[in-house]
MOPAC internal coordinates of N, CA, C and O (Angstrom, degrees):
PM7 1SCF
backbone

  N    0.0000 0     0.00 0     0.00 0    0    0    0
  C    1.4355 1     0.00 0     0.00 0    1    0    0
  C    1.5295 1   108.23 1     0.00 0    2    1    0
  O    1.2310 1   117.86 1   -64.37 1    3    2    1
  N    1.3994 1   121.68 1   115.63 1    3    2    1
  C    1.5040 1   128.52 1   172.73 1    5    3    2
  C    1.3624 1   116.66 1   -95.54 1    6    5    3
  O    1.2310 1   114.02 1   -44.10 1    7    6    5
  N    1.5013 1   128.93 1   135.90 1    7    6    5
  C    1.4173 1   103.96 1   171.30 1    9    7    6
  C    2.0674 1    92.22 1  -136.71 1   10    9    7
  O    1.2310 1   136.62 1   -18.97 1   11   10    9
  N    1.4065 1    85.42 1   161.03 1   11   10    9
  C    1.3564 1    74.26 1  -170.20 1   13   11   10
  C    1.7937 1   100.31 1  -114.64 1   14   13   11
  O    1.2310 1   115.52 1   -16.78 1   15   14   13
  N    1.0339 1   126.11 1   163.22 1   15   14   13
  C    1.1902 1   124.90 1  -175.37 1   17   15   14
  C    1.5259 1   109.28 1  -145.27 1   18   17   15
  O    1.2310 1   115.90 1   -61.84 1   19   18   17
  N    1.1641 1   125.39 1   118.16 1   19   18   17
  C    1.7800 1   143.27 1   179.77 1   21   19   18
  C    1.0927 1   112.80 1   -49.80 1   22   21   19
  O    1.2310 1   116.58 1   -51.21 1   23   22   21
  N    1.1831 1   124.10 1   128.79 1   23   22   21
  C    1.8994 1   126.06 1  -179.73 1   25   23   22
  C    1.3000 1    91.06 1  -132.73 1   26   25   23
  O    1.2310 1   119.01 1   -41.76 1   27   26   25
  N    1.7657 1   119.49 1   138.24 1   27   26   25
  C    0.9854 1   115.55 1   163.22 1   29   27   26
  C    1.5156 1   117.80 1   -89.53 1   30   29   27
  O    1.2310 1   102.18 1   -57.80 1   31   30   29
  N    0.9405 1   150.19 1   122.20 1   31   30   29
  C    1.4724 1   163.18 1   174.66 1   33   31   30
  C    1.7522 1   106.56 1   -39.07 1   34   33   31
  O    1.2310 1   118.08 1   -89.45 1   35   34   33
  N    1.2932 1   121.27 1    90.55 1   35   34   33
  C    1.4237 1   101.23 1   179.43 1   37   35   34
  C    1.7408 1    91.55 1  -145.66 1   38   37   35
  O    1.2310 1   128.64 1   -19.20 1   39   38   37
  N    1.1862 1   100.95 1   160.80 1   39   38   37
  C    1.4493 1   111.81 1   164.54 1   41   39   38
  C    1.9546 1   129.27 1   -52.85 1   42   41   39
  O    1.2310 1   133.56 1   126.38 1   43   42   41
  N    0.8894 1    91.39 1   -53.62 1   43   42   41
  C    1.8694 1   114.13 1   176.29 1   45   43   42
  C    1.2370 1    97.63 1  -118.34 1   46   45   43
  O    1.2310 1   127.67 1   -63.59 1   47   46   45
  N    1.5339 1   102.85 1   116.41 1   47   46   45
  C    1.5537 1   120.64 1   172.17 1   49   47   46
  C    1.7477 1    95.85 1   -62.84 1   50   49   47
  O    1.2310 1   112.94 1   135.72 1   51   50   49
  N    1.4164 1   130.95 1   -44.28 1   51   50   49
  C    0.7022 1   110.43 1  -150.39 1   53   51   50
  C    1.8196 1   121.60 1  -102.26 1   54   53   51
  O    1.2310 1   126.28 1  -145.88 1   55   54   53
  N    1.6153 1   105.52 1    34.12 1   55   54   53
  C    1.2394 1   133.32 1   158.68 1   57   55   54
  C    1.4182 1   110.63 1   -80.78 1   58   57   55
  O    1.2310 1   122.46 1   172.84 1   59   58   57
  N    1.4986 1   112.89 1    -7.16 1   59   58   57
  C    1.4894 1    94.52 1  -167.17 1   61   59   58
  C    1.7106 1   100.01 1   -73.94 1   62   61   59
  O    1.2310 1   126.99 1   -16.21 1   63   62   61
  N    1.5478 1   104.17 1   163.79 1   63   62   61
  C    1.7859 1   101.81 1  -172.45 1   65   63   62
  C    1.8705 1   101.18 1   -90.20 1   66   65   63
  O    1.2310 1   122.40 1   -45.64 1   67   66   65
  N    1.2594 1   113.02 1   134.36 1   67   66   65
  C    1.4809 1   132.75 1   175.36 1   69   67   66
  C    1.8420 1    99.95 1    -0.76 1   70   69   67
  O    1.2310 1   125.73 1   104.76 1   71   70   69
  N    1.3777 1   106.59 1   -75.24 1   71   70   69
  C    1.5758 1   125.67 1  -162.92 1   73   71   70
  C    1.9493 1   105.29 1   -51.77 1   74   73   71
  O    1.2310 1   133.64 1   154.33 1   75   74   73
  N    1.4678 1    91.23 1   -25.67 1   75   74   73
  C    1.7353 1    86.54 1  -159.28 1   77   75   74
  C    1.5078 1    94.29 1   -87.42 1   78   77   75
  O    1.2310 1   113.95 1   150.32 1   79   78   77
  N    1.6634 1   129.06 1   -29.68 1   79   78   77
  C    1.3555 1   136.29 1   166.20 1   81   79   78
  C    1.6049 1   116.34 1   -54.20 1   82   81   79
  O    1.2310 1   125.36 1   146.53 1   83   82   81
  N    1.2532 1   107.31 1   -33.47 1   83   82   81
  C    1.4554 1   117.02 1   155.63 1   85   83   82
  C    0.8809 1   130.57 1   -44.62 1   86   85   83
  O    1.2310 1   133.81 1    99.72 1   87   86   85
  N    1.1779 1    90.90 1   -80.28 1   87   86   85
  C    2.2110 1   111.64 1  -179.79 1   89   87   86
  C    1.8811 1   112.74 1   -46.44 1   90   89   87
  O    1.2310 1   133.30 1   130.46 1   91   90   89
  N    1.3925 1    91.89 1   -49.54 1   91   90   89
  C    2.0577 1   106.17 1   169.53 1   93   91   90
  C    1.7666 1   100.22 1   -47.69 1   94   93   91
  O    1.2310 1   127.90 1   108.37 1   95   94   93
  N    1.5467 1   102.39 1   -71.63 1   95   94   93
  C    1.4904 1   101.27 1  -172.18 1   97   95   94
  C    1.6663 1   121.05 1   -43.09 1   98   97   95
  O    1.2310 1   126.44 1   129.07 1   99   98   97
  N    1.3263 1   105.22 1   -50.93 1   99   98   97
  C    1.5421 1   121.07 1  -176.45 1  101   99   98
  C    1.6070 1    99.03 1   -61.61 1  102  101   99
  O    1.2310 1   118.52 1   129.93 1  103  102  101
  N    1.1979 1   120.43 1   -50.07 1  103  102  101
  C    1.9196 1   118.55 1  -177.07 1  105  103  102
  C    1.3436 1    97.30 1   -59.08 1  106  105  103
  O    1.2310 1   108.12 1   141.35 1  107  106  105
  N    1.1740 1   139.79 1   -38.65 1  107  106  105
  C    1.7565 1   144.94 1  -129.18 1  109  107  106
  C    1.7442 1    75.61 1   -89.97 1  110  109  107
  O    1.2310 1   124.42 1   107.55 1  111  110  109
  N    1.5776 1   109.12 1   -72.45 1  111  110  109
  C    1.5789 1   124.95 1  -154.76 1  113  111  110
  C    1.4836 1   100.30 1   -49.72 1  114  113  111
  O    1.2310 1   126.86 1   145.97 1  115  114  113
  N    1.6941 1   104.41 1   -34.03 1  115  114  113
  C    1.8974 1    89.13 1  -156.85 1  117  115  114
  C    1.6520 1    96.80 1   -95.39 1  118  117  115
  O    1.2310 1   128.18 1   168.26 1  119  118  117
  N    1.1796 1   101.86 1   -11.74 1  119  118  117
  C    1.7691 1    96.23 1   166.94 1  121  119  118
  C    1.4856 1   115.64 1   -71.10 1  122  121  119
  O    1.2310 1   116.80 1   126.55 1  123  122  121
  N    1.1437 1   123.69 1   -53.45 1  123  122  121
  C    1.5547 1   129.42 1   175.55 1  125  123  122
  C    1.1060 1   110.37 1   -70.38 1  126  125  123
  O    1.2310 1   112.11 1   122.76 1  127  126  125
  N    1.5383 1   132.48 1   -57.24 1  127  126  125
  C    1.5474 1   110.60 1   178.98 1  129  127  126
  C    1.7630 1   127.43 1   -82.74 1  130  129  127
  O    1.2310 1   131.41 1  -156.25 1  131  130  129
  N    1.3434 1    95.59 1    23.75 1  131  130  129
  C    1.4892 1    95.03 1   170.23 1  133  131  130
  C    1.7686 1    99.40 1   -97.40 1  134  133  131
  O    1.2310 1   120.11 1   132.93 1  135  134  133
  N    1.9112 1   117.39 1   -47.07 1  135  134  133
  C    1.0266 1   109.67 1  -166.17 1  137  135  134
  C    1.8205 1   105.35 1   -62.27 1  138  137  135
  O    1.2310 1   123.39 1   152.54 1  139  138  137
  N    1.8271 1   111.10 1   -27.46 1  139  138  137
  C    1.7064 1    88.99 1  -170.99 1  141  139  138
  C    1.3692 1   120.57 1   -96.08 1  142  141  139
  O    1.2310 1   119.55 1  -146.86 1  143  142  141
  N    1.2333 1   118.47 1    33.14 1  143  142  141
  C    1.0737 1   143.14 1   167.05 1  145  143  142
  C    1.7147 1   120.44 1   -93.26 1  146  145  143
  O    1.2310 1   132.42 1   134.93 1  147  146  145
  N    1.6516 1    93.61 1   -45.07 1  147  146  145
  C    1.3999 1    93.73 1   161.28 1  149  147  146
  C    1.0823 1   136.49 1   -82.85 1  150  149  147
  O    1.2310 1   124.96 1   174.99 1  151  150  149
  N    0.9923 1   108.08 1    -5.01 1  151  150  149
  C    2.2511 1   131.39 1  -177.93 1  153  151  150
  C    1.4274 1    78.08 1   -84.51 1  154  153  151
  O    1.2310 1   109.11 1   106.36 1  155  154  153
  N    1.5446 1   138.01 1   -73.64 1  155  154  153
  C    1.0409 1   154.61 1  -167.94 1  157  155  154
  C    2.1020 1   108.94 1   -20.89 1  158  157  155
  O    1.2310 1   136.25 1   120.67 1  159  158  157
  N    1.4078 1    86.15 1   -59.33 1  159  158  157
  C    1.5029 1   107.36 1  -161.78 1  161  159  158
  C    1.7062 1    86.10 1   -80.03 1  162  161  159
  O    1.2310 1    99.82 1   143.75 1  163  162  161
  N    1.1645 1   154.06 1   -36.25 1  163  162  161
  C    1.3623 1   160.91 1  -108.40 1  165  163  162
  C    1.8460 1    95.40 1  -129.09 1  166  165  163
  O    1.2310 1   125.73 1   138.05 1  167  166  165
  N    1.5505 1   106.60 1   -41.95 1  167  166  165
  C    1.1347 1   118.93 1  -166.86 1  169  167  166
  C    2.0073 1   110.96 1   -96.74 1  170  169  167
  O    1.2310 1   133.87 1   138.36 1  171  170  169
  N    1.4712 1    90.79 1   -41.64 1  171  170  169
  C    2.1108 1    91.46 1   179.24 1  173  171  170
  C    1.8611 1    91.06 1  -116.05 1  174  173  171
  O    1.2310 1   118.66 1  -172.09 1  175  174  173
  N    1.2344 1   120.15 1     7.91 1  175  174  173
  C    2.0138 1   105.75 1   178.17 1  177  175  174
  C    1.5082 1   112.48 1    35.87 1  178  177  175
  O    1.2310 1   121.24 1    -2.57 1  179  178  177
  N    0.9010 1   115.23 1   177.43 1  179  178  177
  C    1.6473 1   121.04 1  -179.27 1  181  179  178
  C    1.2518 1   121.01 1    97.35 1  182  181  179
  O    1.2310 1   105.31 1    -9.79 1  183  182  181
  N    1.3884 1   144.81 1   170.21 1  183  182  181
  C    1.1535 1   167.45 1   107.29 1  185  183  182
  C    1.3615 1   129.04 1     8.03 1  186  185  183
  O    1.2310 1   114.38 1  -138.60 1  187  186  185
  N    1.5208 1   128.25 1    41.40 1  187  186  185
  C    1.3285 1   122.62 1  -157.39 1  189  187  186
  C    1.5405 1   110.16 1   -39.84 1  190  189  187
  O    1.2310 1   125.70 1   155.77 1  191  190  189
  N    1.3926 1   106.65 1   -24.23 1  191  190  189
  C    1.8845 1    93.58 1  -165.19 1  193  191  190
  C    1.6451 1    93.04 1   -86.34 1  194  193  191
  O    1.2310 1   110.31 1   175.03 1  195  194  193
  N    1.0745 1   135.80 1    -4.97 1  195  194  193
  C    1.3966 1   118.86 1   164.40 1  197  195  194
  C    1.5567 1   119.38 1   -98.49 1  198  197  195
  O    1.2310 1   117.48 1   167.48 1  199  198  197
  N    1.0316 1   122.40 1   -12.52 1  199  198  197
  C    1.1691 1   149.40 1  -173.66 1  201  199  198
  C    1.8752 1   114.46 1   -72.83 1  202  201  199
  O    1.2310 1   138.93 1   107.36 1  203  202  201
  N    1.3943 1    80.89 1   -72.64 1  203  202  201
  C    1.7655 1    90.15 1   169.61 1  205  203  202
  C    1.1390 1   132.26 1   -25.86 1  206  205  203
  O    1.2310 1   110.53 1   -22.78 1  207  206  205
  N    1.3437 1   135.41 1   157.22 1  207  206  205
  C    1.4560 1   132.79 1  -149.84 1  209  207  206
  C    1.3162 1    91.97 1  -159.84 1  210  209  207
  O    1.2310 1   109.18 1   -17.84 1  211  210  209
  N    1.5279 1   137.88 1   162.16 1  211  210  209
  C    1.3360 1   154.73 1  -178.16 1  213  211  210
  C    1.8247 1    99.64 1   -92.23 1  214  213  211
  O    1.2310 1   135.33 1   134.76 1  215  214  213
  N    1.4264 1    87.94 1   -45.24 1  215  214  213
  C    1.4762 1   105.81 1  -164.09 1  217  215  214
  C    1.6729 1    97.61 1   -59.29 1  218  217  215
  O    1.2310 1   119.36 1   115.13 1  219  218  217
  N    1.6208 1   118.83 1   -64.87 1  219  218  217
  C    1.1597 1   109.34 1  -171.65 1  221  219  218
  C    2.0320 1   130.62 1   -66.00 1  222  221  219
  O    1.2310 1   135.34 1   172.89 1  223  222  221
  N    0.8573 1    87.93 1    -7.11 1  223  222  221
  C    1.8757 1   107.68 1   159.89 1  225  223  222
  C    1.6532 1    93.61 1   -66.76 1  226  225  223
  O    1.2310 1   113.97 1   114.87 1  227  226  225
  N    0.9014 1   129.03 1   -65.13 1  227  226  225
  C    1.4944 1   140.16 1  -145.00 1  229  227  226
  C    1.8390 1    91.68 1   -76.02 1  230  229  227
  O    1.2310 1   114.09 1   142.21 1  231  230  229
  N    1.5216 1   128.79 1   -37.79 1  231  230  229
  C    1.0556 1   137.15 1   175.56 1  233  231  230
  C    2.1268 1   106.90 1   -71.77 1  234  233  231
  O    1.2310 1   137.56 1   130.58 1  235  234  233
  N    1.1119 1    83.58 1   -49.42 1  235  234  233
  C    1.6664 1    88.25 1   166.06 1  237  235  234
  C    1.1072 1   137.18 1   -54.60 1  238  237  235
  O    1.2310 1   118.17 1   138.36 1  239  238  237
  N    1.4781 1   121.10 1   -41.64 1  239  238  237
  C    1.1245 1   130.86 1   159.50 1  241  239  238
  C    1.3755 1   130.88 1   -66.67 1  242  241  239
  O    1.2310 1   117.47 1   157.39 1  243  242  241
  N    1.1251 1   122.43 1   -22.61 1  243  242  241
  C    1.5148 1   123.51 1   171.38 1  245  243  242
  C    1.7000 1    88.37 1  -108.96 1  246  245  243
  O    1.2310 1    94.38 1  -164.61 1  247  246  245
  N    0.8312 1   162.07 1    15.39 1  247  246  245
  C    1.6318 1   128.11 1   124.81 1  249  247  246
  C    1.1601 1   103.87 1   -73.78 1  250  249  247
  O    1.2310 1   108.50 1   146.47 1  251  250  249
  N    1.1696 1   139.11 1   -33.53 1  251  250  249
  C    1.6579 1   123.23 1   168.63 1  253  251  250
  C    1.5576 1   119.57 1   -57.29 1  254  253  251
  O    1.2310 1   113.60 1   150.51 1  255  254  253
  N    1.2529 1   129.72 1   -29.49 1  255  254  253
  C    1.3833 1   131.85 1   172.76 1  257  255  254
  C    1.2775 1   101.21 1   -84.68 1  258  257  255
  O    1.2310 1   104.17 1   143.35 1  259  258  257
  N    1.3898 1   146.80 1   -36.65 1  259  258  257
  C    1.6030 1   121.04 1   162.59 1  261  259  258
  C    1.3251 1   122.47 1   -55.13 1  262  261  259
  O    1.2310 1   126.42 1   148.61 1  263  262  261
  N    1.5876 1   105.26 1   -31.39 1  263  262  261
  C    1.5807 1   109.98 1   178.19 1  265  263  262
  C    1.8245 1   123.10 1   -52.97 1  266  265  263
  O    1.2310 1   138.71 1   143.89 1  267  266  265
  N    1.6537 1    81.33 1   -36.11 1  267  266  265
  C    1.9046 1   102.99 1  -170.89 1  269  267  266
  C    1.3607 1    90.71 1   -78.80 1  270  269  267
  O    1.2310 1   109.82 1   144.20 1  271  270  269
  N    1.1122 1   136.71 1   -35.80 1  271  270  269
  C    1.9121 1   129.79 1  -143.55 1  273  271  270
  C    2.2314 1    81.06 1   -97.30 1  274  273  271
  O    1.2310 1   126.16 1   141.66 1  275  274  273
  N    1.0626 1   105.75 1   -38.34 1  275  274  273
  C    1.5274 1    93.50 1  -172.87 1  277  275  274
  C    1.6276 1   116.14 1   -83.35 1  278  277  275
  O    1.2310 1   130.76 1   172.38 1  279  278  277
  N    1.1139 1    96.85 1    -7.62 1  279  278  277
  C    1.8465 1   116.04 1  -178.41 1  281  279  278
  C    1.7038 1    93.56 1   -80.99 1  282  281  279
  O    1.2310 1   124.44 1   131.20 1  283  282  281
  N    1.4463 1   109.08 1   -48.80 1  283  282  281
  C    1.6829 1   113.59 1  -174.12 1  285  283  282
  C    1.6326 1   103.00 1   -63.18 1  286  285  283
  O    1.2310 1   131.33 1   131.06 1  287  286  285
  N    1.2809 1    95.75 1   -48.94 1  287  286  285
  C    1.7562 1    92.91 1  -171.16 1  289  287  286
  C    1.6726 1    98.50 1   -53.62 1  290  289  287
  O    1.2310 1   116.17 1   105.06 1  291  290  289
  N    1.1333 1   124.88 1   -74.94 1  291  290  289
  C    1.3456 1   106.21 1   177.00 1  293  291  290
  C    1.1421 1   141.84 1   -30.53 1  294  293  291
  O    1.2310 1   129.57 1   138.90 1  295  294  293
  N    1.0177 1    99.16 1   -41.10 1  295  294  293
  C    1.4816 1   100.37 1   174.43 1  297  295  294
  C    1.7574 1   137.67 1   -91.42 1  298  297  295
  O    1.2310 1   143.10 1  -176.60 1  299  298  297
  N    1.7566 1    72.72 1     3.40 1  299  298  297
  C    2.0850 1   106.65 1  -177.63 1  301  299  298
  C    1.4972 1   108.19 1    32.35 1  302  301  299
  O    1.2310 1   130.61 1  -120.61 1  303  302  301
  N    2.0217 1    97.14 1    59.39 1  303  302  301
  C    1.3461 1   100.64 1   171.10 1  305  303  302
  C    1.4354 1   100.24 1  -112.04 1  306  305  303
  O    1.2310 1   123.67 1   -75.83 1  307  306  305
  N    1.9318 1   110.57 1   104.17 1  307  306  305
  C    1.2653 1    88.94 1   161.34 1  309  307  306
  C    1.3414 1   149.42 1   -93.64 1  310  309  307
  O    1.2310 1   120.10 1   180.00 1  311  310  309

């Protein structure tokens, strides 16, 4: 599965205007979280809405905050 996603070509990312950082972000999210959703469904099958768990949100979220805290260390943003 390829998806392609539009970059505008500029010097300073951060000239881009509010709406177009949007539109990038919003294309970026629904390209990636549609494909790992389908790896998702492809890989455990089933029913996510019966499936789901409180617990595994709660597991999700703190691998996402090691992800952020080791992303910071690199980047020694404190």
């Amino acid at each position: 599965m390829v998806f392609s996603v539009h970059i505008f070509k500029m010097d300073n990312k951060a000239e881009l205007p509010p709406e177009e950082i949007a539109r990038q972000s919003v294309e970026r999210f629904r390209a990636l979280a549609s494909a790992k959703y389908m790896a998702g469904q492809e890989e455990h099958g089933g029913d996510l809405v019966q499936k789901v768990k409180l617990e595994h949100l709660e597991e999700e979220i703190i691998d996402l905050w090691h992800y952020v805290y080791a992303l910071r260390l690199r980047l020694k943003d404190d």
